[in-house]
C-alpha positions in Angstrom: 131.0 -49.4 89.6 133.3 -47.3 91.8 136.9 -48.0 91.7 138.4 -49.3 95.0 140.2 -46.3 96.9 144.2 -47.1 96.5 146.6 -46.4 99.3 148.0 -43.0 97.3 144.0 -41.7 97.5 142.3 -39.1 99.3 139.1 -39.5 100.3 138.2 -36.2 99.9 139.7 -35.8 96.9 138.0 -35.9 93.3 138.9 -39.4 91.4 141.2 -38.9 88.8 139.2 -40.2 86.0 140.5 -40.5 83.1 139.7 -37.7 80.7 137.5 -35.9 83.5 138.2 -32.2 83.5 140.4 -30.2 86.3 138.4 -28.6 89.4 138.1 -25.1 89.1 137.7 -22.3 91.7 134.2 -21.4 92.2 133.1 -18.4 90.6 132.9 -14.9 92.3 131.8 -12.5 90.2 133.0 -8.9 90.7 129.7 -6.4 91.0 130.0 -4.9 87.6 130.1 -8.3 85.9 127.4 -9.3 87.6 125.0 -6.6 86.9 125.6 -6.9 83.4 124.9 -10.3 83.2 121.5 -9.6 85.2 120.9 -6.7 83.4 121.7 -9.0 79.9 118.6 -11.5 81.2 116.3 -8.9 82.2 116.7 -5.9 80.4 113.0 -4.3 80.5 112.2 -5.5 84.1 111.9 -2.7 86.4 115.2 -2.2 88.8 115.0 1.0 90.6 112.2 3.2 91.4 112.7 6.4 92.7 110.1 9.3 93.2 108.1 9.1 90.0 110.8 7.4 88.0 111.5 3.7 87.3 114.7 2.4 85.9 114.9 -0.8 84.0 117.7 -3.0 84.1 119.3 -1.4 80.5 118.8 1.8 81.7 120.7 1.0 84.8 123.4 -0.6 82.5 123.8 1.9 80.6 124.2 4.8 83.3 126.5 2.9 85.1 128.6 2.8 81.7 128.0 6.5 81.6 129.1 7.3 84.7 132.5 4.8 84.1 133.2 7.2 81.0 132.6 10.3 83.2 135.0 8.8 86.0 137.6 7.4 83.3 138.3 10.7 81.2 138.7 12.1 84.7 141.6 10.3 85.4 140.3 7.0 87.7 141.2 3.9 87.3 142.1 0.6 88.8 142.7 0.8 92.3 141.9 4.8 92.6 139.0 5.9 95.0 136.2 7.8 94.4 134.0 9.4 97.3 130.1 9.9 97.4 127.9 12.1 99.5 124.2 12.8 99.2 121.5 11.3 100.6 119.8 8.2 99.0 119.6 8.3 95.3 120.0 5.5 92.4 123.1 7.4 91.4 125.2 6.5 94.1 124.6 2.7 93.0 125.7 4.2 89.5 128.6 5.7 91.2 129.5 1.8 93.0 128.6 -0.3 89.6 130.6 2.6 87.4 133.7 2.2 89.7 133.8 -1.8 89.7 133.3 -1.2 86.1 137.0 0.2 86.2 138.8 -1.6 89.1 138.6 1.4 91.1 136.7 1.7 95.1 134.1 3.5 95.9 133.7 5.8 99.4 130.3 6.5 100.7 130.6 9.2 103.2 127.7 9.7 105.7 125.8 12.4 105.1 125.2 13.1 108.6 128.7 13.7 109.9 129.9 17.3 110.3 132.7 18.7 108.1 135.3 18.1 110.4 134.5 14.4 110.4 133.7 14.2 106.7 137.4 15.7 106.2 138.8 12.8 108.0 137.5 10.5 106.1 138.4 12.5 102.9 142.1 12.9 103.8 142.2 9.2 105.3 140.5 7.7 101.9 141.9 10.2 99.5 139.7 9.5 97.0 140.4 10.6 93.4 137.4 12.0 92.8 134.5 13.4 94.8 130.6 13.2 93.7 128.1 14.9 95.6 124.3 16.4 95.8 123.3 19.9 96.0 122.4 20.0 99.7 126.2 18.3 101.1 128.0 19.8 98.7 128.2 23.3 101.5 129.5 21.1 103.8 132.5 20.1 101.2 133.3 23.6 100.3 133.9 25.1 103.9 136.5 22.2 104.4 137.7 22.1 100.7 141.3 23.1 101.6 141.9 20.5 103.6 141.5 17.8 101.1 143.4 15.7 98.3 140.6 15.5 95.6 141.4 16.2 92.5 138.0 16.1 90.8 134.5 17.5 92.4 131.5 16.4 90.3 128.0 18.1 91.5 124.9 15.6 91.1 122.2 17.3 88.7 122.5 20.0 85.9 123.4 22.9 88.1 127.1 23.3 89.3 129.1 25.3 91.4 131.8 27.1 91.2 134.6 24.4 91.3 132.4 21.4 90.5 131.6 19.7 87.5 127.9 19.1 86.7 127.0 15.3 86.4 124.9 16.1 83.0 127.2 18.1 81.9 130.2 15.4 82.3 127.8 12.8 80.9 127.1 14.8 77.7 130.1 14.9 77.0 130.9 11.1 77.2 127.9 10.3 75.5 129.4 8.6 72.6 132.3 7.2 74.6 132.6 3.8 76.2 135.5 3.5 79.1 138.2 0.7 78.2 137.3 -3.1 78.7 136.9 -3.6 82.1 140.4 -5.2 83.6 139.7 -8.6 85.4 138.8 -8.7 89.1 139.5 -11.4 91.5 137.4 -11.7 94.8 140.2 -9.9 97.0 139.7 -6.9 94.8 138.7 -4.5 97.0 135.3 -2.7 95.9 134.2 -0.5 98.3 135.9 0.9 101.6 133.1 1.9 103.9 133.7 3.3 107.4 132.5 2.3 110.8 130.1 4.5 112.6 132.8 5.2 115.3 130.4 5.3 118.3 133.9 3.9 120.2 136.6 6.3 118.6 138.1 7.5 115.1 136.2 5.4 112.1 137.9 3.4 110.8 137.5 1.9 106.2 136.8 -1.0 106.1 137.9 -2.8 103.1 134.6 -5.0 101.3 135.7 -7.1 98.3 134.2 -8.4 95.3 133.5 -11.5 97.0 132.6 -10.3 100.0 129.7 -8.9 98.2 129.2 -12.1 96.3 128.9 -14.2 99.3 127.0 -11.5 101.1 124.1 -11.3 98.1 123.7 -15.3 98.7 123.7 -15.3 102.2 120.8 -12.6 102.0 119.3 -14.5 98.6 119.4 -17.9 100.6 117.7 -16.3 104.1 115.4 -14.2 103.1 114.4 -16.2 99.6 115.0 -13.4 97.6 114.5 -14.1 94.0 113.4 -11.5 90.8 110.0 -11.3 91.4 110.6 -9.7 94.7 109.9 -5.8 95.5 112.3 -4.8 98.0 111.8 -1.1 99.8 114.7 0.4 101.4 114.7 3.5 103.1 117.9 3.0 104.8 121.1 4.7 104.1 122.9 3.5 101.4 126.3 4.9 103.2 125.8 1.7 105.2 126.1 -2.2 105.2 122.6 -2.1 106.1 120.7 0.1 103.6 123.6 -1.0 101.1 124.0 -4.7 101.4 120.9 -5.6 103.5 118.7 -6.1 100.6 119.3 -3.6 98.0 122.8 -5.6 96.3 121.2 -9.4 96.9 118.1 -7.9 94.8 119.4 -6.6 92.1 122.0 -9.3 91.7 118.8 -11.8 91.8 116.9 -9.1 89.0 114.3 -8.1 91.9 112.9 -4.5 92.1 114.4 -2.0 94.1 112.0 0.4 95.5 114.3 3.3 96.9 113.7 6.0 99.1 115.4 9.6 99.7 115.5 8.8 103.6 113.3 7.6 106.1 109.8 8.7 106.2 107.1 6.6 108.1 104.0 7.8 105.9 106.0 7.6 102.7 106.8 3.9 104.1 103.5 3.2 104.4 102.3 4.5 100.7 105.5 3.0 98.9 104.3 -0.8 100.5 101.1 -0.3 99.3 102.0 1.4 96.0 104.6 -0.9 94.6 103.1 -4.0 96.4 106.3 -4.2 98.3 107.3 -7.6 99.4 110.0 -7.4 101.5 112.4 -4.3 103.8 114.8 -4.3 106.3 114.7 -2.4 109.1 115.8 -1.2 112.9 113.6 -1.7 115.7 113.1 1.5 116.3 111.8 2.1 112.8 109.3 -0.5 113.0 108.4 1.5 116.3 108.1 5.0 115.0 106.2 3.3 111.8 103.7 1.7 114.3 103.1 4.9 115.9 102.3 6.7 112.8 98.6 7.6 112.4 98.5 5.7 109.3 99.8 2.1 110.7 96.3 1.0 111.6 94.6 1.5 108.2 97.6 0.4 105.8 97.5 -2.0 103.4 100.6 -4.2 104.4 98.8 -7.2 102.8 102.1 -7.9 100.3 104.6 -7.9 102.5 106.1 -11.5 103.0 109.0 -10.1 105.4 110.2 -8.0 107.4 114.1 -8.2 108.5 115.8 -6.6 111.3 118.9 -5.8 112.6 121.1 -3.1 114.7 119.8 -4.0 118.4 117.2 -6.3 119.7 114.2 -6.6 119.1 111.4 -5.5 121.9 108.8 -8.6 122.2 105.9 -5.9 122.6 107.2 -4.5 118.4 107.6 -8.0 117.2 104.0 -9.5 118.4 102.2 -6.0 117.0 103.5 -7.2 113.5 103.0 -10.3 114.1 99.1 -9.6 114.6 99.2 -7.9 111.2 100.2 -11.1 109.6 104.0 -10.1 109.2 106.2 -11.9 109.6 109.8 -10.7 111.1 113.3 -12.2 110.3 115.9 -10.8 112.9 119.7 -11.0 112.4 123.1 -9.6 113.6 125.6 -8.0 111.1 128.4 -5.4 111.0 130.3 -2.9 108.5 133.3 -5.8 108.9 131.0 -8.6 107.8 129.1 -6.7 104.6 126.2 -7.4 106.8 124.6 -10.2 108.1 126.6 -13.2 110.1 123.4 -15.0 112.0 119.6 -14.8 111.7 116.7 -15.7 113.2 113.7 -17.1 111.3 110.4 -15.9 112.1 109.7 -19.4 113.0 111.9 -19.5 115.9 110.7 -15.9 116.8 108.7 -16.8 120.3 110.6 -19.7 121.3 114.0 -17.9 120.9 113.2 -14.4 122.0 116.2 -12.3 122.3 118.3 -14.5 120.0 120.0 -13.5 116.7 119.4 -16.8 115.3 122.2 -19.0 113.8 124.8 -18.7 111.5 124.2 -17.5 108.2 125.0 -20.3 104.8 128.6 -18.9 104.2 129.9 -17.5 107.4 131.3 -19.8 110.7 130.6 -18.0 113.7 132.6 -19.4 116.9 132.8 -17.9 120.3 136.2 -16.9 122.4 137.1 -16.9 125.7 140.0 -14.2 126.8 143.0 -16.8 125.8 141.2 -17.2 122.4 139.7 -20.5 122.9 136.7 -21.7 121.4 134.1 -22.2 124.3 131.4 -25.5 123.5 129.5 -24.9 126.9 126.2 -23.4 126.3 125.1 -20.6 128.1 128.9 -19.4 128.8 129.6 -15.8 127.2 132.6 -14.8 125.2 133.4 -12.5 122.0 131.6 -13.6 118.8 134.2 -14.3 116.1 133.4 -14.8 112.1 134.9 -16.2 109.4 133.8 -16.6 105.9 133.5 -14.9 102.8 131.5 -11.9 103.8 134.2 -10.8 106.4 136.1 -7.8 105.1 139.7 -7.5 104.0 141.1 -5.4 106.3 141.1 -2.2 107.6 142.0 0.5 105.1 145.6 2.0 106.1 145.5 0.3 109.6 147.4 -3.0 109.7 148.1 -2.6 113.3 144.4 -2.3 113.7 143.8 -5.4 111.3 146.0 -7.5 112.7 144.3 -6.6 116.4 141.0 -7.8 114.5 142.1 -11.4 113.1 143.9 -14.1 114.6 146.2 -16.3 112.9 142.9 -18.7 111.9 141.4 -16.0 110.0 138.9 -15.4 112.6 137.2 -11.7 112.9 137.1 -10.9 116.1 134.1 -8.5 115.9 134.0 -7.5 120.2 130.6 -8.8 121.0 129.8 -10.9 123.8 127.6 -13.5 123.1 126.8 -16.7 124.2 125.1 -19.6 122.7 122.1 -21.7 124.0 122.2 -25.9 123.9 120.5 -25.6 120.7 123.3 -23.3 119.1 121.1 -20.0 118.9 123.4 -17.0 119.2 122.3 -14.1 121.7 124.6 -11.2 121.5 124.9 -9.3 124.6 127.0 -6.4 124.6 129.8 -4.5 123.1 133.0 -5.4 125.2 133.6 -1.6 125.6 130.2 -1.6 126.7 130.2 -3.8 129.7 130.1 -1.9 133.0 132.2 -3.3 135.5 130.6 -2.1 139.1 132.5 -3.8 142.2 133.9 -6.2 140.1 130.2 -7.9 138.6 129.9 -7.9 134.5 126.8 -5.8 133.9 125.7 -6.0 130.3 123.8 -2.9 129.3 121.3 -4.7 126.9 120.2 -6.7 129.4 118.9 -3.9 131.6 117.6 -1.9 128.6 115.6 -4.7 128.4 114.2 -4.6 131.2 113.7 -0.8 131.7 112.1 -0.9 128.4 109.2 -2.7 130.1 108.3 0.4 132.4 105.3 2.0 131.5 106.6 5.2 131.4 109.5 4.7 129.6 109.9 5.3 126.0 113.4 4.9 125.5 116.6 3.8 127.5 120.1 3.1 127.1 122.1 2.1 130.2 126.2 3.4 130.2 128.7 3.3 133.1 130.0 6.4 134.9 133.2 6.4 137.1 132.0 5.4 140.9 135.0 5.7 143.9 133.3 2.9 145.8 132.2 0.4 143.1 134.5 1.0 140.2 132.0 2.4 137.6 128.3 2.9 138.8 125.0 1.7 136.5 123.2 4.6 134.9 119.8 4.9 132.7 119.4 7.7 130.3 116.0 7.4 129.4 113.4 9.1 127.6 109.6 9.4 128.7 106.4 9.0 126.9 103.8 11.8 126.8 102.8 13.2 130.3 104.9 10.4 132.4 107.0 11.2 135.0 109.7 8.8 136.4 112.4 9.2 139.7 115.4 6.6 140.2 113.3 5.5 143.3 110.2 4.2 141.3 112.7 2.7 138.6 115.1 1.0 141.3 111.7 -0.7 142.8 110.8 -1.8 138.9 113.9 -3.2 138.1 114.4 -4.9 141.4 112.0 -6.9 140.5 114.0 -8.9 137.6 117.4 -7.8 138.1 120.0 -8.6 140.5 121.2 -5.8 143.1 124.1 -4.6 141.2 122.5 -4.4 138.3 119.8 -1.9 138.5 120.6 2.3 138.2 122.1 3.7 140.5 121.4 7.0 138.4 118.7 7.9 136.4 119.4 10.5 133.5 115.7 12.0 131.7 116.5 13.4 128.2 114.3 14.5 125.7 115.9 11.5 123.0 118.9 9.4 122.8 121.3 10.3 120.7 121.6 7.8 117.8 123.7 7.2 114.7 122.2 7.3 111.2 121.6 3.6 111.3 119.3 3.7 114.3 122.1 2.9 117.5 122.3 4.6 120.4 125.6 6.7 120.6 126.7 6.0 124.1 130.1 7.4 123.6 127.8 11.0 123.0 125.6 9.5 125.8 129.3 9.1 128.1 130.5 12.3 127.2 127.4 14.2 128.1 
């Protein structure tokens, strides 16, 4: 019989029974523990594949140890960075486990940046050592001078002048096990990965151990990812998307990890059917170009269970072609701040809440702010989208000014999107705030005329941007890109669009390229699209 509650009691509180044990914290475990563990339960079930190679669990254990002897007898330890560059390739999840494995952070640099911009993000990060493949490692060298890395370890047999192979350094570590691994908390930082910087210098942001931890369940718990799932991902692994989308919550469930150099619609297409892949992640325009491919119509996509997307919205006309394939297509919205994923959209609510990102995801709040910072309850009222939870970063790496712009003194992220959420609490982002085109004084969100000049038939692509206008402030202007043998003028478009969009709202400028610039995640770059 329960005990009367005493005046002294909180409700909320656990009785103090006597003999009952203390409350303790709930566990976070840091990545390298985790794997082990995973890796201890499941040691001959397949991990990674890659190419014509497959990976068990052990194996991957025991090359992340490898690699933490390589990086330890080089001089890295707790707290230091180490940087990777190459494309995809299960060594740069060696390179992440190995690090955790010793306190110390990883760095993945985008492989697509020039080596200016990589040099920025060498000198801002100054990472320790520096691991990278055969075909970046030019790229390095002609900026070499410039940086504070102390170690330069080539991927493969074959080295350069200047660089350590990775065999080589493993050979020599064979018999050698690193020093027991020094206890993480969740604030330990684990990986410092930086933004895209479509609006400016990137900035690193700093992902914890539990960020990752709450990240893998909020992905485990939405997407039902358990270990006999085959996951494909094609994406970059430099970023929350390829990285944390559905790559960390497999493994850390003991799922297969089918992984792939870069994206490659046919070799999509073979690797679902091959593998009997059950679930991948995508960006719209992936699932586009894959539905264009000649291949599409004749693939076996029988074993795929899901499909999850993310990075812009999703056009109805992409959604209801895999939905006539039987596929079904989970849509979310994430950033580099938030390890990923802060609401999603089941493939239930698909139709009904077109356009929406879905709710909030099981251990992340999201709120929306008005300009003083309140929290706005109307529905249908926009305002910047704020998170807080576990999966929201640290900080910003060497920028408390900047951190202390992004939090406010509730812990909230403010992460600059303007949203807005419907009676039923479904979130639909609408724009960056930089974004927003201000023309004689009307908000004109980009998205929502993308969405509608996506709808013309001779449109392939289009991204709307604001350019300076004497009379209205900034003017509205489509950069677009046309399908085979279609032509376009600003005349036929302003008729289209004046069909569904107010006055001051449709182009006044049309802009024919032969594609939009995008970033290696799939977004359009409209600061290249601005500058241009």
């Amino acid at each position: 019989m329960d005990r009367p509650l005493s005046a002294g009691d909180s409700p909320t509180a656990a009785p103090a029974w006597p003999g009952a044990r203390q409350s303790v914290p709930a566990a976070v475990l840091d990545l390298a523990t985790w794997l082990r563990r995973v890796a201890a339960r499941y040691p001959k079930r397949p991990a990674i594949s890659f190419g014509a190679s497959t990976w068990t669990y052990a194996t991957l254990q025991d090359k992340v140890e490898r690699m933490a002897c390589v990086l330890a007898q080089g001089g890295v330890g707790r707290g230091d960075r180490a940087a990777y560059l190459g494309l995809n390739d299960p060594h740069m999840l060696v390179t992440l486990f190995a690090c955790a494995r010793l306190g110390a952070v990883l760095v993945p640099l985008n492989y697509r940046l020039s080596a200016p911009e990589l040099a920025f993000i060498v000198r801002d990060s100054s990472p320790h050592t520096l691991v990278a493949d055969a075909e970046h490692r030019p790229a390095i060298e002609s900026v070499r001078g410039e940086l504070p890395v102390r170690r330069y370890i080539a991927l493969g047999a074959d080295a350069a002048p200047g660089w350590e192979s990775l065999a080589s350094a493993e050979s020599a570590c064979a018999a050698t096990s690193p020093a027991p691994q020094p206890a993480l908390g969740q604030d330990d930082v684990a990986l410092i990965m930086y933004t895209s910087g479509t609006t400016g210098k990137p900035k690193g942001a700093m992902l914890t151990h539990g960020n990752f931890w709450s990240n893998n369940i909020n992905a485990q718990h939405a997407l039902g990812l358990c270990n006999t799932d085959v996951v494909l991902n094609y994406s970059p692994l430099f970023h929350v998307g390829g990285l944390c989308g559905v790559t960390l919550p497999s493994l850390q469930a003991g799922g297969h990890v089918v992984l792939q150099q870069r994206w490659d619609a046919g070799a999509v297409l073979d690797a679902i059917a091959r593998h009997r892949v059950t679930v991948s992640t995508a960006v719209p325009s992936m699932l586009l170009f894959l539905s264009q491919h000649a291949g599409f119509e004749a693939a076996d996509l029988s074993s795929l269970r899901s499909l999850s997307v993310g990075g812009s919205p999703m056009p109805e006309p992409v959604l209801a072609l895999y939905e006539s394939r039987g596929i079904p297509v989970i849509q979310g919205f994430g950033m580099t701040e938030t390890t990923s994923t802060v609401s999603l959209l089941t493939a239930d609510r698909a139709r009904d809440k077109l356009g929406s990102s879905g709710t909030g995801v099981l251990l992340c709040e999201i709120r929306l702010a008005d300009v003083d910072g309140r929290t706005i309850t109307a529905p249908n009222v926009k305002g910047e989208l704020c998170a807080r939870g576990g999966n929201v970063m640290l900080g910003y790496w060497q920028r408390p000014d900047a951190t202390a712009a992004a939090f406010d003194g509730e812990g909230w992220f403010h992460t600059g999107d303007i949203a807005y959420m419907d009676a039923e609490g479904f979130l639909y982002v609408c724009d960056r705030l930089k974004d927003m085109v201000i023309s004689g004084g009307e908000n004109v969100y980009p998205a929502e005329v993308e969405s509608v000049l996506f709808q013309h038939p001779a449109i392939a692509e289009a991204a709307v941007i604001g350019a300076p206008d004497e009379q209205w402030g900034e003017r509205v202007v489509a950069v677009v890109s046309l399908k085979p043998g279609a032509e376009l003028t600003l005349e036929a478009l302003r008729a289209f669009a004046r069909t569904q969009l107010a006055g001051y709202k449709i182009p006044r400028e049309l802009r024919i390229v032969d594609a939009l610039p995008r970033t290696s995640t799939g977004k359009v770059q409209k600061t290249a699209l601005r500058q241009a």
